[in-house]
C-alpha positions as CSV (number, residue, x, y, z in Angstrom):
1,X,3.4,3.3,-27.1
2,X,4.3,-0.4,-26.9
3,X,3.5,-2.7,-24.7
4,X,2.6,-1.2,-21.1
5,X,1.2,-2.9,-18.3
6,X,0.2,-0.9,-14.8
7,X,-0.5,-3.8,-12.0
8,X,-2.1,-3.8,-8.1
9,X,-2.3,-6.2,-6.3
10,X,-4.8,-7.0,-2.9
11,X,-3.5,-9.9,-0.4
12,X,-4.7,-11.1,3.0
13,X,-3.4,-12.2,6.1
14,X,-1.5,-15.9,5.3
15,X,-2.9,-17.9,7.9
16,X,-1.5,-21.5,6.8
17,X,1.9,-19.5,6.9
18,X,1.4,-18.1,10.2
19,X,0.1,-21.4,11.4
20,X,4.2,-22.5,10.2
21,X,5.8,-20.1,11.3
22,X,4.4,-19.6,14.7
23,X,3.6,-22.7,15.5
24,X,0.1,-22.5,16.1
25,X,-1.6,-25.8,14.5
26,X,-4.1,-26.4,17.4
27,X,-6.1,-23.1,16.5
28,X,-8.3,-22.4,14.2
29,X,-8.4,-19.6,11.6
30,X,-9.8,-17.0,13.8
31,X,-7.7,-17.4,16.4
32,X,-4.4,-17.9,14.6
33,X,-5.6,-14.3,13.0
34,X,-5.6,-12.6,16.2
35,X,-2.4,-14.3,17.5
36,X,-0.3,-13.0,14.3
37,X,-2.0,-9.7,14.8
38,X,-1.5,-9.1,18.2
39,X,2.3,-10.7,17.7
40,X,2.6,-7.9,14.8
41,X,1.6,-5.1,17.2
42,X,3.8,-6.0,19.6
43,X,6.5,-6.0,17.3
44,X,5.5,-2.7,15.4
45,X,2.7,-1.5,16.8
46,X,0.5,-2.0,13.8
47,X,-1.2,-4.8,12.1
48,X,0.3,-4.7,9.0
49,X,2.3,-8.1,8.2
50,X,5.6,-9.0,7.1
51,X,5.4,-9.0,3.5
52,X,6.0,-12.8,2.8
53,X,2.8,-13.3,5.4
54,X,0.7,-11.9,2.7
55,X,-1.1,-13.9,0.7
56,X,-2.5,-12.9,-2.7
57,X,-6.1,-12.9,-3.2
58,X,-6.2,-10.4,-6.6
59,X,-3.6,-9.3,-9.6
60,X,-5.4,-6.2,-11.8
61,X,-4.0,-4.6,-14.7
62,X,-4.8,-1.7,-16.8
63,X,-2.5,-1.0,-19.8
64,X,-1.9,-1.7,-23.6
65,X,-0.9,-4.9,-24.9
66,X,-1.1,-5.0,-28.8
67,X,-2.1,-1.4,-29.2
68,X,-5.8,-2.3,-27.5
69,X,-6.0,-0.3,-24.2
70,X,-7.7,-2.7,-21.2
71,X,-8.3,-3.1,-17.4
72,X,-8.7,-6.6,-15.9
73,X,-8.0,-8.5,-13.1
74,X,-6.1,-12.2,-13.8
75,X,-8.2,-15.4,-13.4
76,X,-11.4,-16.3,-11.8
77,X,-12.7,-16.0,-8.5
78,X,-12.3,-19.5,-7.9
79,X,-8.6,-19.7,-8.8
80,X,-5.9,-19.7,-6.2
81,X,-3.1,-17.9,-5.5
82,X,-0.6,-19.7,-7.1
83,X,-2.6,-19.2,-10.4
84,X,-2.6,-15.6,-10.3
85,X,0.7,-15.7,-9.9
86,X,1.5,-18.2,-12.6
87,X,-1.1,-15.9,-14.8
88,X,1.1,-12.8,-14.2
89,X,4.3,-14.2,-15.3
90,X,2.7,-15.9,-18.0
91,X,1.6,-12.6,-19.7
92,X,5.2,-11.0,-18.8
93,X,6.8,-13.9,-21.0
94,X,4.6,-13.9,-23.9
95,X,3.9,-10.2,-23.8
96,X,7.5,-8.4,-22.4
97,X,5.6,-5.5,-21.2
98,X,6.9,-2.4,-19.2
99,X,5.5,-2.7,-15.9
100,X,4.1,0.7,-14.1
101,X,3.4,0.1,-9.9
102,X,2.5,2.6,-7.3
103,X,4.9,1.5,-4.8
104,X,5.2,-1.6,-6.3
105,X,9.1,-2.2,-5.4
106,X,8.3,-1.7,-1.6
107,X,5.7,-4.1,-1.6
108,X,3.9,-5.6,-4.6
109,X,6.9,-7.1,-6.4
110,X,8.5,-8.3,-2.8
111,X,5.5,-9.7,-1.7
112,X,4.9,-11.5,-5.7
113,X,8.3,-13.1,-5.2
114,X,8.1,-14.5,-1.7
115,X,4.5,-15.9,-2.7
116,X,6.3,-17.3,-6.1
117,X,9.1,-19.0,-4.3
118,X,6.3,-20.4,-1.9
119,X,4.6,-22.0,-4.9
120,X,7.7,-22.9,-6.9
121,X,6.7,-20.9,-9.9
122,X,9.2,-20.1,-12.9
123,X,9.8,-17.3,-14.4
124,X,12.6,-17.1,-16.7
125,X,12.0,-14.2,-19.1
126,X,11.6,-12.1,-15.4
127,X,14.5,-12.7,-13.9
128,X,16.4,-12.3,-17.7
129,X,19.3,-9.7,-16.7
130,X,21.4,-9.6,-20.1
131,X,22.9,-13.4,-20.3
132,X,20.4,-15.1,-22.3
133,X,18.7,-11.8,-24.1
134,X,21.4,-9.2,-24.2
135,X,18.7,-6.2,-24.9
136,X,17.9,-7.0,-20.9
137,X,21.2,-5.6,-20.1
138,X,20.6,-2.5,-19.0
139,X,16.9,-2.5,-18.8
140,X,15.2,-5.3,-17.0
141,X,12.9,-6.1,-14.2
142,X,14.3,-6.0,-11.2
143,X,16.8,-3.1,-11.3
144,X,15.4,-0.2,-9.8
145,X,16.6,2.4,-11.9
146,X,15.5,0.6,-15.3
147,X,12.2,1.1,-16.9
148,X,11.0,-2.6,-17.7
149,X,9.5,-1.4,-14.2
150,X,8.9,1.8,-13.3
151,X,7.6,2.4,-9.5
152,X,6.0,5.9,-9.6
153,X,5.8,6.5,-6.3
154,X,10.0,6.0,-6.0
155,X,10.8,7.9,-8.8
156,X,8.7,10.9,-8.0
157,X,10.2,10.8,-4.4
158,X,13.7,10.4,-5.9
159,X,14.0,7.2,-4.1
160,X,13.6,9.0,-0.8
161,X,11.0,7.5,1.7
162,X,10.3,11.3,3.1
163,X,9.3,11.9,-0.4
164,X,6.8,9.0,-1.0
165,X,3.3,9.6,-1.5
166,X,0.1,7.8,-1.1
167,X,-1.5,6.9,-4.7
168,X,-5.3,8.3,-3.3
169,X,-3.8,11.6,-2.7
170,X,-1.9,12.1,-5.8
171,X,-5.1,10.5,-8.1
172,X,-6.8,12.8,-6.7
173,X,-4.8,16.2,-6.6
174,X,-4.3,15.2,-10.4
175,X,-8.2,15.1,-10.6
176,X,-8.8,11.4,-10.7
177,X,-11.2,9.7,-8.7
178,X,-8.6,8.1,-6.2
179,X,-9.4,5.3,-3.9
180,X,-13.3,4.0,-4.6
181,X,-15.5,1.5,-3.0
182,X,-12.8,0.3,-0.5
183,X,-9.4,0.3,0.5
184,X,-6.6,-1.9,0.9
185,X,-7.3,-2.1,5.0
186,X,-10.7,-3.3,4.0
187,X,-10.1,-6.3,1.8
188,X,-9.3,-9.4,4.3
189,X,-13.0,-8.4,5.8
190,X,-14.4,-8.1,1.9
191,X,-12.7,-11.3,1.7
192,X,-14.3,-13.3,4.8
193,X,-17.6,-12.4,3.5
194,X,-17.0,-13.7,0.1
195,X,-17.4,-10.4,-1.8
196,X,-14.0,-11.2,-3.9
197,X,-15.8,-9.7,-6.4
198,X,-15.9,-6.3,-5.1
199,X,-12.0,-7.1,-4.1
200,X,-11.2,-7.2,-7.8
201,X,-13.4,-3.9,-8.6
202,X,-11.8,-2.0,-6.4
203,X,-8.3,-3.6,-7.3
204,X,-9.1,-2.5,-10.5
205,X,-10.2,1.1,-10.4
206,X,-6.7,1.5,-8.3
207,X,-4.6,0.3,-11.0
208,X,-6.6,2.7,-13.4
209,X,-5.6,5.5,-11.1
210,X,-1.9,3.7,-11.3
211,X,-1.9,3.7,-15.2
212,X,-3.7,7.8,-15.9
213,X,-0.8,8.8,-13.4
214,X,2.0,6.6,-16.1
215,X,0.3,8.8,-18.8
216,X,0.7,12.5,-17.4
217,X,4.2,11.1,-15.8
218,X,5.0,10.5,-19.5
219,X,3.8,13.6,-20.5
220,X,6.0,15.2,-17.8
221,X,9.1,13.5,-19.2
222,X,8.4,15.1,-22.6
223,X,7.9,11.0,-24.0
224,X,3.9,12.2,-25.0
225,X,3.5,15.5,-26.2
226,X,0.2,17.0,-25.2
227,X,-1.5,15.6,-28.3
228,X,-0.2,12.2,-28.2
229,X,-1.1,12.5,-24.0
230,X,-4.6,13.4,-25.2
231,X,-4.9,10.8,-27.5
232,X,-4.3,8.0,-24.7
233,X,-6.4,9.2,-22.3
234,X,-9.2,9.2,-24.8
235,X,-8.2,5.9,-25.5
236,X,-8.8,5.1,-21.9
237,X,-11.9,6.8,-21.5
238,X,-13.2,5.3,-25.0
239,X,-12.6,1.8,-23.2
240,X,-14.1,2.5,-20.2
241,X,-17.2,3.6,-22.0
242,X,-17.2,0.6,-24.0
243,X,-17.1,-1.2,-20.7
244,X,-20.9,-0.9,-20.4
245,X,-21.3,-4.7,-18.1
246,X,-18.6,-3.2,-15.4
247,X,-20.4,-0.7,-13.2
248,X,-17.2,-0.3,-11.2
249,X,-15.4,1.2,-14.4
250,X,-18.3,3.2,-15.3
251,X,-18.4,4.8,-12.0
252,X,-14.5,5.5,-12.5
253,X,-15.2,7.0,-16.0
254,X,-18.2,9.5,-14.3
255,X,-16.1,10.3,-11.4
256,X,-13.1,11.0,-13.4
257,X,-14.9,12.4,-16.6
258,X,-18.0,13.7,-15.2
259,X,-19.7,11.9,-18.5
């Protein structure tokens, strides 16, 4: 395999956006939450923000760069978002990985560009379509039906939103340990109480799910045959053992490999 990255990402509420857009200066943070929420449900009758109102509070990846298999997530927990960002497009230029999302067209990619555009990032080798690097032609980033990105949950649905499915159930029907510690409603709370530690866990162990999934989707397509898909998911579970100061991935290994 080359170069193959899987990526999650976990955002919050934008309050200095709302605050913009909504014009609602003379309140504070609490308030201007509630306003864009209640504004939200009366628009769609759920909570759940227009995707440039989401601000970006972890990046996680799980994948081999190099032939060495990793999971991380991208800076510190102090840095913002616009590092994150910057960090992500970074490793895309240096490293021209494939990218592997769970949904990732509908709303991690989207929601990475508006942010970008809001922190006047650059990213060059990204947006190459063929003009500069002619082997981008035909396979880059953004084109849906290329593989420089594959979103697993569109091409398993064949691009159908009746088809889509959510990434817990599938992990888990394919006897991984699906969602653990949290989930993606719970991280603006995790993130009030400063536990952006646990965010990044969590963000993690999802993107693991994300990049096994790659593996036996790979397998499906007849591109690993079962000895070469045995041999990566050893190579993942050898990591993850190796992992021995990251409770979060050893409790991934055990749940997924009983070991």
């Amino acid at each position: 395999m080359g170069n193959v990255l899987a990526f999650d990402i976990e955002t919050v509420p934008d309050l200095e956006g709302g605050r913009l857009v909504f014009g609602l200066d003379d309140l504070q943070d609490e308030d201007v939450a509630r306003a864009m929420a209640a504004r939200r449900r009366q628009e769609i009758g759920s909570e759940f923000h227009r995707l440039h109102l989401h601000k970006i509070v972890a990046i996680s990846l799980a994948g081999v760069i190099n032939g060495r298999f990793r999971v991380w997530s991208l800076g510190d927990l102090e840095d913002g978002e616009k590092q994150l960002i910057e960090r992500f497009f970074d490793g895309l230029e240096r490293f021209v990985p494939d990218l592997v999302s769970w949904n990732g067209s509908g709303f991690d990619i989207p929601v990475i560009h508006h942010r970008a555009l809001i922190h006047a990032v650059t990213a060059p080798r990204y947006w190459e379509n063929g003009q500069g690097d002619s082997s981008f032609r035909f396979n880059n980033y953004i084109n849906r039906y290329h593989e420089r990105h594959t979103d697993l949950m569109d091409v398993l649905s064949c691009y159908q939103l009746r088809g889509a499915a959510p990434l817990d159930q599938i992990a888990t029907m394919c006897g991984l340990p699906g969602k653990m510690g949290m989930s993606g409603a719970d991280v603006a709370d995790a993130v009030a109480r400063g536990e952006l530690g646990q965010v990044r866990d969590y963000c993690e162990t999802d993107v693991l799910n994300t990049y096994l999934l790659y593996l036996r989707f790979q397998h499906f397509r007849g591109a690993l045959d079962a000895a070469e898909y045995k041999l990566e998911t050893e190579r993942v579970a050898t990591a993850l053992g190796e992992s021995t100061d990251k409770p979060h991935l050893q409790a991934f290994l055990e749940a997924w490999c009983g070991t």
